[in-house]
N, C-alpha and C positions, 0 to 999 in steps of 0.2 A: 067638090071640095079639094083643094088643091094637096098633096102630101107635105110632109112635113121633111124641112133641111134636113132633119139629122136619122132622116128613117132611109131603109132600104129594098127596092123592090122586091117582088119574089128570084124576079131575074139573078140579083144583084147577089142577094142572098146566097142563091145555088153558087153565082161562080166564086163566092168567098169561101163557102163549103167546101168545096171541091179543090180550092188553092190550099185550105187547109189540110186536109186528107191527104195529100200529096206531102207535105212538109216532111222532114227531115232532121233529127237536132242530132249534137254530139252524146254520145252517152252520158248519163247522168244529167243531163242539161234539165230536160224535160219529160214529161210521159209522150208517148206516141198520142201525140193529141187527132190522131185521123182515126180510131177505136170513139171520138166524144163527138160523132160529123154525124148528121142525119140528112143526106145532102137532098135527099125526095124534100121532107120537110123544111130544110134549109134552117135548123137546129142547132145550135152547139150544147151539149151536157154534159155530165160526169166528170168536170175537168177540177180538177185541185186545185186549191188554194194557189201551191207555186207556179201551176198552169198559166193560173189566171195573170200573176207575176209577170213571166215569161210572154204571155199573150201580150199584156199594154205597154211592159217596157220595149220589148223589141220586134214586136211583130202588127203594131199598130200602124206604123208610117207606111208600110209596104202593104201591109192589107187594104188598108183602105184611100190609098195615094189616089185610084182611078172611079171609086164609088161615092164618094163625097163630094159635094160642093166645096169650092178652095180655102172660103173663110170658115167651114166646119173643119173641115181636113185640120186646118193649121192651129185650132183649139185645141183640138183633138189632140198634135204633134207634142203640142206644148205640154198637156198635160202626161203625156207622153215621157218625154223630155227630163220632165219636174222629178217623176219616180225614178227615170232610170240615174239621174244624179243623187239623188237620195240616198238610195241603195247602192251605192258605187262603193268599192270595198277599200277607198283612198280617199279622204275627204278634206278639203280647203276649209280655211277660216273663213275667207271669204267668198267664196263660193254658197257657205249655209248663207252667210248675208245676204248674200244677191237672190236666192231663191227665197226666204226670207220677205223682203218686197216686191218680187214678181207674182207669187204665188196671190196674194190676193184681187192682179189682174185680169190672170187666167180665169180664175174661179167670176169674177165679171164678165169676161167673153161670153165663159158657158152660160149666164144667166142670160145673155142674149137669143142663146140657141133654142135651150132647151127648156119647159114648161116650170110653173113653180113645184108644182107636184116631184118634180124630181130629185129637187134639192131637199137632203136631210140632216142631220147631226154629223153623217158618216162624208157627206161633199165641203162641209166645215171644216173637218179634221186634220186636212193639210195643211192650213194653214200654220199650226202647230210642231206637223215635223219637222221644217228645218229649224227650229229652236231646240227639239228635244236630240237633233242628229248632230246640232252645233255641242252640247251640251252632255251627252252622253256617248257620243261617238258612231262607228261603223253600226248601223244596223246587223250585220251579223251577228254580232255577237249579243244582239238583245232577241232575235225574233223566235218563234215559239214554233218554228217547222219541226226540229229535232224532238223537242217534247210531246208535240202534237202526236208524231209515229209512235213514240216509245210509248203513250198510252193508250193508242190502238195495239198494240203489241201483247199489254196488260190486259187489256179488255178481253183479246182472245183469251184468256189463261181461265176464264172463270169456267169452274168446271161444276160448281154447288152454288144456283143463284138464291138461294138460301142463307148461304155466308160466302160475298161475293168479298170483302176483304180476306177473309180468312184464307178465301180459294186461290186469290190471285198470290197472297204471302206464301203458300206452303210452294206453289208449282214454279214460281220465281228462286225461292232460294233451290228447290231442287235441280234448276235450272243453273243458277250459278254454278256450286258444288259439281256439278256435271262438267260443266264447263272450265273449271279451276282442274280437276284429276286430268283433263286430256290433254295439256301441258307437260305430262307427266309420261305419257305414254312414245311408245316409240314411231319411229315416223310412218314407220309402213302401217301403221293401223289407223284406217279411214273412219277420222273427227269432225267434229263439225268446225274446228279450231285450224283442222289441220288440211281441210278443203280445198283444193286449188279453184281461182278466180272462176265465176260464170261464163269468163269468155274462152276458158282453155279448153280445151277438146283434149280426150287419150294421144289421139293421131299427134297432136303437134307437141304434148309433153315427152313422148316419147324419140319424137325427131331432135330433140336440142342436141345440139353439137358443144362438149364440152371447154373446146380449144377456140371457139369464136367469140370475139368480144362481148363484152358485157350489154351492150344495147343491141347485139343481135341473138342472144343466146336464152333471151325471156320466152318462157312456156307457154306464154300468152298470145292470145290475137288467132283468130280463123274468119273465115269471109260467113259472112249468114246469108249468102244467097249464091247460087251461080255466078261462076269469076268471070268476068269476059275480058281480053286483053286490048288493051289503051295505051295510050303512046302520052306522055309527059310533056307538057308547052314548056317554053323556058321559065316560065315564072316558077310554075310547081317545082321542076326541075330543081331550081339551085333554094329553093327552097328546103327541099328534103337533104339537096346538097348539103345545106349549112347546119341541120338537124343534125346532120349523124355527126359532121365535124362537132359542132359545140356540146357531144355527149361520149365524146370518145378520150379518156381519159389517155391514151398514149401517144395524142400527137399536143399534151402542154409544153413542149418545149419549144414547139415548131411556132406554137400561140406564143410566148416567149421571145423568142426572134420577130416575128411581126408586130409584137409590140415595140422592140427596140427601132426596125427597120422605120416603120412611121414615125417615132416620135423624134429618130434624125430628119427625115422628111422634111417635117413638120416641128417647126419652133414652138415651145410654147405649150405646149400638147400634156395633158396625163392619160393614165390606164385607162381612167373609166371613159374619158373623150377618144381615145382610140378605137375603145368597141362600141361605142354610143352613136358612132358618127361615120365609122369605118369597116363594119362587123361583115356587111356585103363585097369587100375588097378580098376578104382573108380566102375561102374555096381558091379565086382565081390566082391568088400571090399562093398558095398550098401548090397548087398545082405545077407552078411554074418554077417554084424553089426544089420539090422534089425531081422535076427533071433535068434542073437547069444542072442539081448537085449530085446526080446520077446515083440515086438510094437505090438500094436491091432490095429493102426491106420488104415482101410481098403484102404486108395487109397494109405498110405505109402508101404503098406504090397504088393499089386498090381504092382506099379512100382518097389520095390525092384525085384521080381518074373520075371517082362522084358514080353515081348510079347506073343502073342502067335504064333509057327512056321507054322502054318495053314492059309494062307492067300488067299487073291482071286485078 
């Protein structure tokens, strides 16, 4: 009997496992989803709700671009596609429209793939959100992740399941009340208010330099593994370039001049088309105006120059 389009061999399985386990998100993004890999069994579990988010908005087209058949892949994509515009945190009038009457020919593809059995109340349901996303707005601001924690939060608190209201009211308010007096206390007494980030280490709260710029003098940031030194392509390069420029409050004057200098340039032009369209120009025009005007300023002189491509 032949397998079925939308199923995956054991093979298949393993090396999606194993491409998972390896992934990598920015903090906060996601949970370390390669802790939810069973790659012997070719398993995925324990993943959350926003995992699962995370999983079909953006990591579906690349998952499974090479283990699919093309007309499954590209159902797949779509539905894909459908969520991650849904949940986009900027949302078009017409945009809800257009998904609106696509979404019910998706959900036709998928009747072609996959069995009746599969379809429930919950593969209906889209068809629905872009009305309620036209109609109510950003999903952010309606979905139930935040609430979800803070009542596993409460749940921990029950200490008499006997009088599981009562328990959870009494350790709550003494929780606040806690929390309200350490406001109040002086700084060198370690609070839970008064905690520095998960990511600061002693080592580097203590190294801050009080005479360096404000976006190098944060107490924050340490490597969590062995550093190894790496050399910058152009791209990252002037990328980080343009990072430190556009967060360095003491060259807006220099932004200032390159606004004027373009918009003689260029006829026609306002502010916000100057860095909309030209924001890649400024590092190289920075560079060239501080030595063309012969500044001694050392930390102007520093940031005009850009990074160094040696890094760890």
């Amino acid at each position: 009997m032949p397998r079925a389009p939308y199923t995956l061999s054991n093979e298949q399985r393993k090396v999606l496992c194993e491409w998972v386990r390896q992934l990598r998100f920015l903090d906060g993004y996601a949970s370390n989803l390669g802790r939810s890999v069973d790659v012997k069994e070719g398993k995925l579990f324990g993943m959350k709700s926003h995992d699962y988010h995370a999983f079909v908005e953006r990591l579906f087209p690349v998952a499974f671009k090479e283990l699919l058949l093309l007309n499954v892949w590209r159902a797949v994509i779509e539905v894909s596609q459908f969520f991650r515009n849904i949940c986009s945190t900027t949302l078009r009038l017409d945009d809800m429209v257009r998904l609106e009457k696509t979404i019910p020919e998706i959900l036709c593809k998928l009747e072609k793939i996959f069995p009746p059995s599969f379809f429930n109340s919950m593969e209906h349901l889209p068809v629905h959100l872009p009305y309620k996303a036209r109609v109510g707005g950003p999903v952010q601001y309606r979905w139930m992740y935040q609430f979800g924690r803070f009542l596993y939060h409460l749940r921990r608190k029950v200490g008499n399941k006997a009088f599981v209201e009562g328990s959870i009211c009494n350790v709550y308010l003494t929780e606040e009340i806690s929390n309200f007096c350490t406001h109040h206390f002086e700084s060198y007494i370690d609070t839970r208010a008064l905690n520095p980030s998960r990511h600061c280490s002693t080592a580097c709260k203590e190294q801050v330099n009080p005479t360096l710029l404000e976006i190098f003098s944060s107490a924050i940031g340490y490597a969590t593994s062995e550093r190894e030194i790496t050399y910058l392509d152009d791209m990252d390069y002037n990328v980080a370039h343009a990072y430190v420029l556009g967060n360095c409050g003491i060259i807006r004057e220099y932004e200032r001049i390159f606004e004027d200098e373009m918009k003689r340039m260029l006829f026609c032009i306002n502010d916000e088309d100057v860095w909309a369209k030209y924001r890649d120009r400024f590092p190289y025009w920075f560079k060239e105006y501080v030595l063309r005007s012969n500044i001694t300023h050392c930390t102007i002189g520093a940031l005009a120059c850009g990074p160094l491509r040696r890094v760890r």
